[in-house]
C-alpha positions as CSV (number, residue, x, y, z in Angstrom):
1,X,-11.4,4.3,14.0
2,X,-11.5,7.7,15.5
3,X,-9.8,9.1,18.2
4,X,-10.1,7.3,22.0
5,X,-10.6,4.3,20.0
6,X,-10.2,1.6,22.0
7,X,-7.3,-0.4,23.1
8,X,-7.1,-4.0,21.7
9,X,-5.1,-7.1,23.9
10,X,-3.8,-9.2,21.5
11,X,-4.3,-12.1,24.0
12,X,-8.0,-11.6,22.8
13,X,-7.7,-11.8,19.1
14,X,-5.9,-15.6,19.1
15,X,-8.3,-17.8,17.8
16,X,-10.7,-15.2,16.2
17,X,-12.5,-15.7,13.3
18,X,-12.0,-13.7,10.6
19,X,-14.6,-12.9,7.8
20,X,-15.5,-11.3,4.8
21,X,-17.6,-8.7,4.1
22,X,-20.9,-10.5,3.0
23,X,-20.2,-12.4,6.4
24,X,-18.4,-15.8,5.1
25,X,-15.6,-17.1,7.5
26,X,-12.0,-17.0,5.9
27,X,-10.2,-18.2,8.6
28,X,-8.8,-17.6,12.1
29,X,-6.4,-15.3,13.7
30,X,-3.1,-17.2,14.1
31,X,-0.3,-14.0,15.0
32,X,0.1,-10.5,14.5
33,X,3.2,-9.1,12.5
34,X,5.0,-6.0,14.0
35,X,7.7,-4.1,12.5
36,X,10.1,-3.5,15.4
37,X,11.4,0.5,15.3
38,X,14.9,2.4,15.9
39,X,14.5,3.8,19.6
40,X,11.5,3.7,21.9
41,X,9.1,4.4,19.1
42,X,5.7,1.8,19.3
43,X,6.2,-0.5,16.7
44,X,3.9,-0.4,13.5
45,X,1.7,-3.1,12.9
46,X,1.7,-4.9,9.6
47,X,-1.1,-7.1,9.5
48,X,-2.4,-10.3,11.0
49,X,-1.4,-14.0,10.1
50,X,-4.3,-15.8,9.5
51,X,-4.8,-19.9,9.0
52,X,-7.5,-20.4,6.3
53,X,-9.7,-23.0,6.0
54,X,-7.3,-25.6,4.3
55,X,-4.7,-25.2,6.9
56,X,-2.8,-22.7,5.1
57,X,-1.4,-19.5,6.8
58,X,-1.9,-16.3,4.9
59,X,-1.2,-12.5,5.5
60,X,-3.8,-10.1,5.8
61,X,-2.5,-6.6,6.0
62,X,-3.9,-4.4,8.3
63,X,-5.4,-2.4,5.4
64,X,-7.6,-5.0,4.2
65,X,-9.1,-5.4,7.6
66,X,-12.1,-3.0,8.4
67,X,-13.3,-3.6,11.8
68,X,-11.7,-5.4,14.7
69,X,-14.5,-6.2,17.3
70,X,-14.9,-8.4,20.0
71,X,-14.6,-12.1,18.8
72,X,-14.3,-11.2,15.2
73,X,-12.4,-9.9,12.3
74,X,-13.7,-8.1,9.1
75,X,-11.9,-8.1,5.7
76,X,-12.7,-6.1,2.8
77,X,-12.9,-10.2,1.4
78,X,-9.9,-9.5,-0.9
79,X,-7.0,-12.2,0.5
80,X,-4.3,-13.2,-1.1
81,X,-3.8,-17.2,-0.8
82,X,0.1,-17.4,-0.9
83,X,1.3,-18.9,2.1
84,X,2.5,-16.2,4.8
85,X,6.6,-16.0,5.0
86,X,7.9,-13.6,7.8
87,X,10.6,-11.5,6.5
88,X,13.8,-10.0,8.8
89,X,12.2,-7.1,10.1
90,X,9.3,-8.4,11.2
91,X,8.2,-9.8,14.8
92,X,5.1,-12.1,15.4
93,X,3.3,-10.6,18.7
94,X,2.2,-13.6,20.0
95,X,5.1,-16.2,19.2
96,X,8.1,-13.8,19.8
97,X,7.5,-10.9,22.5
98,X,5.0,-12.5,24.9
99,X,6.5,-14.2,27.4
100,X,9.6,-12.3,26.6
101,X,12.2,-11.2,29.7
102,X,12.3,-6.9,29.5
103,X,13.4,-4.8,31.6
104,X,11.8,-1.4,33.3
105,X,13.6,1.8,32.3
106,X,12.9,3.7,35.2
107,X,13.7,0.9,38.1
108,X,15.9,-1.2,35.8
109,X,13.7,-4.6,36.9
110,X,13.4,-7.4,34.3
111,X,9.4,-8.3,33.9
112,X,7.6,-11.1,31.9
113,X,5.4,-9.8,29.2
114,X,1.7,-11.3,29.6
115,X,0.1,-9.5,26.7
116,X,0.2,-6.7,24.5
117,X,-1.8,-3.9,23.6
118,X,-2.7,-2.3,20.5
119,X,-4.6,0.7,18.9
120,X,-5.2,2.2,15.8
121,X,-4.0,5.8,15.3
122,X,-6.6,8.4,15.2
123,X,-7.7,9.2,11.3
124,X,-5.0,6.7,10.2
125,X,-5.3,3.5,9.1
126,X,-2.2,2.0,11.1
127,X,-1.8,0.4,13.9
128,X,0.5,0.8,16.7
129,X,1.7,-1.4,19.7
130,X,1.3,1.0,22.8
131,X,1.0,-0.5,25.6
132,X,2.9,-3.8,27.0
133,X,0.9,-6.2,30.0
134,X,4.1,-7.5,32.7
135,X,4.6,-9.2,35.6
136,X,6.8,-8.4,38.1
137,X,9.0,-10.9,39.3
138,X,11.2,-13.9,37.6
139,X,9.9,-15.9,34.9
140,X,9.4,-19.4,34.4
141,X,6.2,-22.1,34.6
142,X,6.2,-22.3,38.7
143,X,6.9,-18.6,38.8
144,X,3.5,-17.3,38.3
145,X,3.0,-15.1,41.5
146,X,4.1,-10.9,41.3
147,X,2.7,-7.7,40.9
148,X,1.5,-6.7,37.2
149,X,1.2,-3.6,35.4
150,X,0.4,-2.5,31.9
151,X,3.2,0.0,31.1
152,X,4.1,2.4,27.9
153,X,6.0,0.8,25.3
154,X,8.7,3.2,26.2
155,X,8.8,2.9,29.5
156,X,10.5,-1.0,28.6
157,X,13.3,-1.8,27.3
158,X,14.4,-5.4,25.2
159,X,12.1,-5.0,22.3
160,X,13.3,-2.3,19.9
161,X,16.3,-2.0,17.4
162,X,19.5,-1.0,18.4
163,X,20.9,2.2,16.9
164,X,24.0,0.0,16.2
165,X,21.8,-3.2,15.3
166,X,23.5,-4.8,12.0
167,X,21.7,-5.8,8.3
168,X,19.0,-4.1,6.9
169,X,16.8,-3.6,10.0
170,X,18.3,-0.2,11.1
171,X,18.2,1.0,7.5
172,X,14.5,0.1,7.1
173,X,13.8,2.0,10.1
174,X,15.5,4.9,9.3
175,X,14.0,4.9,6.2
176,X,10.9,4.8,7.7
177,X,9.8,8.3,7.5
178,X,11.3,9.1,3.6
179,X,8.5,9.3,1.0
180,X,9.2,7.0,-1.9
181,X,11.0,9.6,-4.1
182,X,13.6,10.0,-1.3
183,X,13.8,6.6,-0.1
184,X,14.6,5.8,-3.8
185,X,16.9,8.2,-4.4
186,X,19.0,7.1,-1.3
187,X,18.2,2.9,-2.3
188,X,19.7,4.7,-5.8
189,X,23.2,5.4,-4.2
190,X,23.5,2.0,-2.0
191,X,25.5,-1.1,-3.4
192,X,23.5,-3.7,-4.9
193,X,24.1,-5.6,-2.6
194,X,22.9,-3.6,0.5
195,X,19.8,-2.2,-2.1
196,X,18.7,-6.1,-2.0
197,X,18.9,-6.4,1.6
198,X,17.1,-3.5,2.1
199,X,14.6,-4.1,-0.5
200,X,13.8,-7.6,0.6
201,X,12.9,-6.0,3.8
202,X,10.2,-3.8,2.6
203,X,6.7,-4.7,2.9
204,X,5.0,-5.4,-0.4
205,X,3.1,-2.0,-1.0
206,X,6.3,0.2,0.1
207,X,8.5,-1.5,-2.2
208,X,5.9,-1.2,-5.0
209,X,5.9,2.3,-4.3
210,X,9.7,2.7,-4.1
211,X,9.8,0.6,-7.0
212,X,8.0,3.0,-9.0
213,X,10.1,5.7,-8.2
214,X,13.5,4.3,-9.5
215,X,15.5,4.4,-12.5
216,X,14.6,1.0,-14.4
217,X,18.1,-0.3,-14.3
218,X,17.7,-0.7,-10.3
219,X,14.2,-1.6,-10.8
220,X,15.0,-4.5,-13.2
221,X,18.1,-5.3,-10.6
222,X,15.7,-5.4,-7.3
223,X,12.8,-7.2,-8.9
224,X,15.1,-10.0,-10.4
225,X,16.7,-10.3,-6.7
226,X,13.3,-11.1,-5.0
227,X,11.9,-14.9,-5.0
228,X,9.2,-15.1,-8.1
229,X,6.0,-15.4,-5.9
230,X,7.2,-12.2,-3.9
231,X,8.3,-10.4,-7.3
232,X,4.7,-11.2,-8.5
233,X,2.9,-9.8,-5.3
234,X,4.8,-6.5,-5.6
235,X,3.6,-6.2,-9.2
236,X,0.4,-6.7,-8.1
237,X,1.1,-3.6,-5.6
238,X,2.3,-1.4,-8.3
239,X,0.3,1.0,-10.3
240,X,-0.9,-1.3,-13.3
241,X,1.3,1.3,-15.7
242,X,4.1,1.1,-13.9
243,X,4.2,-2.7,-13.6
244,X,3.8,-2.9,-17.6
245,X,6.4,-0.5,-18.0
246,X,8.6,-2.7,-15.2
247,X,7.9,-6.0,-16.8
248,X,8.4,-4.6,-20.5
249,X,12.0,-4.4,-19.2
250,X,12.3,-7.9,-18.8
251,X,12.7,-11.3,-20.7
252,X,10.1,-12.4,-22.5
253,X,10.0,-16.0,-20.3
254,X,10.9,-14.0,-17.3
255,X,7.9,-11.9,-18.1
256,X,5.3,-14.6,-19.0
257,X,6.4,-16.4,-15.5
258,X,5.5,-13.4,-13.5
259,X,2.5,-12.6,-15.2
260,X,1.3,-16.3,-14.9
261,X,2.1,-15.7,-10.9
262,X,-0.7,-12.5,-10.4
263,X,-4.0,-12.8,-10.0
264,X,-6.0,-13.4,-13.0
265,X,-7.7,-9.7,-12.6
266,X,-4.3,-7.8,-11.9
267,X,-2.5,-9.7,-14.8
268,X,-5.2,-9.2,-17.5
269,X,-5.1,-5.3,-17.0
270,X,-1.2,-5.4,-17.3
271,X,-1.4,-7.4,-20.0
272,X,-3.6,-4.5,-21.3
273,X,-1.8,-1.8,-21.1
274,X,1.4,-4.2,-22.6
275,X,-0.2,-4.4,-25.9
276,X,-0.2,-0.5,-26.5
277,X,3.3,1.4,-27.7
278,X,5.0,3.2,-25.0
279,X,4.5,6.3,-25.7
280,X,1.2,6.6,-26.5
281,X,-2.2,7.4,-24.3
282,X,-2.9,4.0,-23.7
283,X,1.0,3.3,-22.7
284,X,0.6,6.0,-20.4
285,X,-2.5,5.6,-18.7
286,X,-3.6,4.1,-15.8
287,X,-6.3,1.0,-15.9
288,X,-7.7,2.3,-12.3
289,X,-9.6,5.8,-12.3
290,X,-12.2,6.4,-10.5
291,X,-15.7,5.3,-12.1
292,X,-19.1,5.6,-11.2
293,X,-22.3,5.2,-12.7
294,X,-25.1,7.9,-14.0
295,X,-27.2,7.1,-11.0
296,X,-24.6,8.2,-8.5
297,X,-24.5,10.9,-6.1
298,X,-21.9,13.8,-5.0
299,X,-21.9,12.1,-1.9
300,X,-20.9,8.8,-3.9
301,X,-18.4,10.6,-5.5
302,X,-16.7,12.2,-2.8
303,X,-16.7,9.3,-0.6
304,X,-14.7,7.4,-3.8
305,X,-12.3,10.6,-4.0
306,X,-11.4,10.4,-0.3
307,X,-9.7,7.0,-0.4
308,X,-6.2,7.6,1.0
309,X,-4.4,5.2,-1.7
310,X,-5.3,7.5,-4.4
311,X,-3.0,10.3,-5.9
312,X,-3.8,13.8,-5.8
313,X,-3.8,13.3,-9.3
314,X,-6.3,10.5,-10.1
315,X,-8.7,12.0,-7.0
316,X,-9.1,15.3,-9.1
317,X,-12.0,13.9,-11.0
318,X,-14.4,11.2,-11.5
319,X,-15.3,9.8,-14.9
320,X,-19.2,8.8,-15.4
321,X,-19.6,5.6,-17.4
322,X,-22.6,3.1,-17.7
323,X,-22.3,-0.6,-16.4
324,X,-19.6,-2.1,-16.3
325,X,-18.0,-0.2,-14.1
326,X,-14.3,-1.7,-14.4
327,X,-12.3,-0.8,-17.3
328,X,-13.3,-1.0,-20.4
329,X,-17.0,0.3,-19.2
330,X,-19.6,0.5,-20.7
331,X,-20.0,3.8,-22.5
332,X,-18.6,6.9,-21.3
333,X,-20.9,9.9,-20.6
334,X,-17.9,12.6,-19.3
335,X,-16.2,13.8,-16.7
336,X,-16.9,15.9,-13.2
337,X,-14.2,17.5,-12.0
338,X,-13.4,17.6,-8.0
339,X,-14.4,21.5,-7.7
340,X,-18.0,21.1,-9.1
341,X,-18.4,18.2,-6.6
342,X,-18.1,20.5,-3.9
343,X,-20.2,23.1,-5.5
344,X,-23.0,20.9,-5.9
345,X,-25.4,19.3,-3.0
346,X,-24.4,15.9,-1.7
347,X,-27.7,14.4,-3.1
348,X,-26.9,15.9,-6.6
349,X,-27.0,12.7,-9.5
350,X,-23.5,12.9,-11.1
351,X,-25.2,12.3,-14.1
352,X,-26.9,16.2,-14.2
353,X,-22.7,17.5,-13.5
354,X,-20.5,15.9,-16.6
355,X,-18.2,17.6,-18.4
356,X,-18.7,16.2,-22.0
357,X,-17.6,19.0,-24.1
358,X,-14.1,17.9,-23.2
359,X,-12.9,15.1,-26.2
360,X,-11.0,12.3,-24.4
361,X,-8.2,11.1,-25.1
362,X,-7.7,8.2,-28.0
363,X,-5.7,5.3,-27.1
364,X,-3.2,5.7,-29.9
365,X,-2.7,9.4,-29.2
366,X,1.0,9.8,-29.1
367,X,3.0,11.8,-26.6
368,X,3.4,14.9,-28.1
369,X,-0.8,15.3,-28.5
370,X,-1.1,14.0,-25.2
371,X,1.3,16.9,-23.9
372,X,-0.6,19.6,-25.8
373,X,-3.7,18.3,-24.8
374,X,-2.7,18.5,-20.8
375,X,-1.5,22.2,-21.6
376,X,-3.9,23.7,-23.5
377,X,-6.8,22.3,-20.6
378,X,-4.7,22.6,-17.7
379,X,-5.5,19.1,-16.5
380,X,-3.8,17.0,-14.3
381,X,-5.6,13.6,-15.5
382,X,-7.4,12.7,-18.7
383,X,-9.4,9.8,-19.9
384,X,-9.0,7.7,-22.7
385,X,-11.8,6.0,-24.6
386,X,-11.6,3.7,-27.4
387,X,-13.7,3.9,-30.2
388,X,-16.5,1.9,-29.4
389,X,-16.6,4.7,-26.5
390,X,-15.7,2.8,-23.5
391,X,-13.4,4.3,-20.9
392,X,-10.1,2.2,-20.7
393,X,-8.2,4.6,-18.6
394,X,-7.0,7.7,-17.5
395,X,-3.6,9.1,-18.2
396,X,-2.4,11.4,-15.0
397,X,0.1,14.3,-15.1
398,X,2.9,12.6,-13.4
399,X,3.5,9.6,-15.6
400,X,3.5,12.3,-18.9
401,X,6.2,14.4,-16.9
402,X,8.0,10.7,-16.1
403,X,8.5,10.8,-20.2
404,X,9.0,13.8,-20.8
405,X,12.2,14.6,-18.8
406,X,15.7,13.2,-19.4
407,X,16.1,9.7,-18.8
408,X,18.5,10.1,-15.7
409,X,16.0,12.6,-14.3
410,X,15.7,10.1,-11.6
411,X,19.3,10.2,-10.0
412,X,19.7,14.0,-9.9
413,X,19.6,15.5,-6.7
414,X,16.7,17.9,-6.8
415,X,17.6,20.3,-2.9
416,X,19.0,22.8,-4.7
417,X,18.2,26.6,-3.4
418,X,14.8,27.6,-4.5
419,X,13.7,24.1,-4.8
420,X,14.1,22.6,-1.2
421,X,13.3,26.3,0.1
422,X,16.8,26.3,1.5
């Protein structure tokens, strides 16, 4: 939604149905979850809590919903069934602040909250509470006369976190900010028991993404700390590599329980990338590149490449395969690197652009090749094809660095002079 996009009462969205793309009904709107923040800051909205059709109430991030109109909901369709469970720093908008008693900052006046407000940041996917619908005057069912007023979030106070507010809220929201390298490295130096608390308060994806980042002793630690169906989701929010890597750490029972716990489509690709050795291209690599077929465009291509969740790394290039498109493809015709796609009008088949003079990578292709092979090309990503010549993956420059350095690379401060530009 662009900018001046328009403000949403969440009053409104009780009650609205919520469907897929192809225009089925998956259920209706039940609650909003907002994460609460340090201060006056507008609170960040997680996602929606939505009852399905067989009574069940699920959670839809706010990522997986595409358009927010009047009296409906759009999903991208993918919905994970598991029954919603609200975790401590999280606030439902409808059950827990309406009707709440807060108080004006600049008249100190308690008010009733009628409604709430939100809107979606402008080129951002997140959402924000920013605006707060009060009454003036006391509360209570025969109190309903009074001036009302929609406000700024920060011009009330009664909703946010304390500076001095105990367990792992105040952490999580000072965390807030820290990319996933730093808010690792901090997690890193906690006690385990504090690193559970705070780690149980993560969403799924930023714990995925934290997850990722830490040594595997804490990783193995956090993950056996969470409830099995949670442990499973964040697995499913994890790179596919990383989650192999994660669950090669574990049991082998331990293991086959999680793994039975994922979605079908998720667990088959870990599962995948399981059976290769470590260190190896097809350890290394990445079920998830980008793919499209002969008969796409630049346009196509660039559109794919914009995607937010992608790294820098896996958004460098595209890899040209016919049908299937999902890994393994069918065969695979070469690569087109990021820079031609600019070069090249928006109409342009990506066919007419591959790179094919560049041999791909081999599945069994140990780490040593692999390293010479991202040196003497100056890639940062690589595919790797199997010999029947279907693309299985793409190994990225970041996981070949991961094995490359020292094993406790992870807990070393890296702000020394010259690095943080101190």
């Amino acid at each position: 939604m662009a900018a001046g996009a328009p403000r949403i009462f969440v009053s409104h969205l009780a009650g609205t149905a919520v469907f897929d793309p192809v225009g089925d009904q998956v259920g209706r709107v039940s609650d909003l979850v907002a994460m609460l923040r340090v201060g006056r800051r507008p609170p960040r909205l997680l996602g929606m809590v939505v009852e399905v059709l067989s009574r069940r109430r699920v959670f839809v991030p706010m990522t997986r919903i595409t358009g927010v109109e009047s009296g409906q909901v759009i999903t991208t369709g993918v919905v994970n069934m598991r029954r919603f469970e609200q975790r401590p720093t999280e606030r439902l908008v409808l059950g827990e602040l309406l009707d709440r008693r807060v108080t004006l900052v600049e008249t100190g006046e308690e008010v009733t909250v009628l409604d709430i407000a939100i809107q979606q940041l402008p080129a951002r996917r997140d959402w924000e509470i920013d605006r707060v619908f009060v009454r003036r005057g006391k509360g209570g069912a025969l109190r309903r006369k009074g001036e009302t007023l929609t406000v700024e979030w920060s011009a009330v106070t009664g909703f946010s976190l304390e500076e001095h507010g105990q367990g792992a809220e105040n952490l999580v929201a000072t965390f807030e900010k820290l990319r996933p390298a730093d808010l690792a490295n901090a997690l890193h130096h906690l006690s385990p028991k504090r690193r559970a608390e705070v780690a149980a308060a993560l969403d799924d994806d930023r714990l995925a993404d934290v997850l990722e980042e830490l040594p595997e002793d804490d990783q193995v630690e956090i993950l056996g700390k969470l409830k099995e169906e949670r442990a499973a989701d964040v697995l499913e929010a994890m790179d596919p590599d990383d989650a192999a890597d994660l669950l090669n750490e574990l049991p082998e029972d331990e293991k086959e329980r999680l793994l039975t716990l994922m979605r079908p489509d998720e667990a088959a690709d870990v599962r995948r990338l399981m059976s290769y050795e470590e260190r190896t291209a097809g350890g290394l690599m990445t079920t998830e590149p980008i793919v499209l077929r002969p008969d796409a465009t630049v346009a196509d291509a660039l559109a794919r490449v914009r995607q937010q969740d992608l790294s820098p790394a896996l958004a460098a290039q595209v890899y040209v395969c016919r049908p299937p498109d999902e890994t393994p493809t069918g065969k695979y015709l070469g690569t087109v690197h990021f820079q031609r796609l600019l070069r090249d009008p928006p109409f342009t088949l990506v066919s007419s652009l591959v790179d094919s003079d560049l041999p791909p990578l081999g599945p069994d292709t140990a780490l040593p090749a692999v390293t010479s092979y991202f040196a003497a090309y100056n890639l940062v990503a690589a595919p790797v094809v199997d010999e029947s010549g279907s693309l299985l993956g793409a190994v990225t420059v970041d996981d070949v660095l991961d094995h490359l350095l020292p094993e406790d690379w992870r807990e070393t401060e890296f702000h020394e002079e010259g690095v943080s530009g101190g």
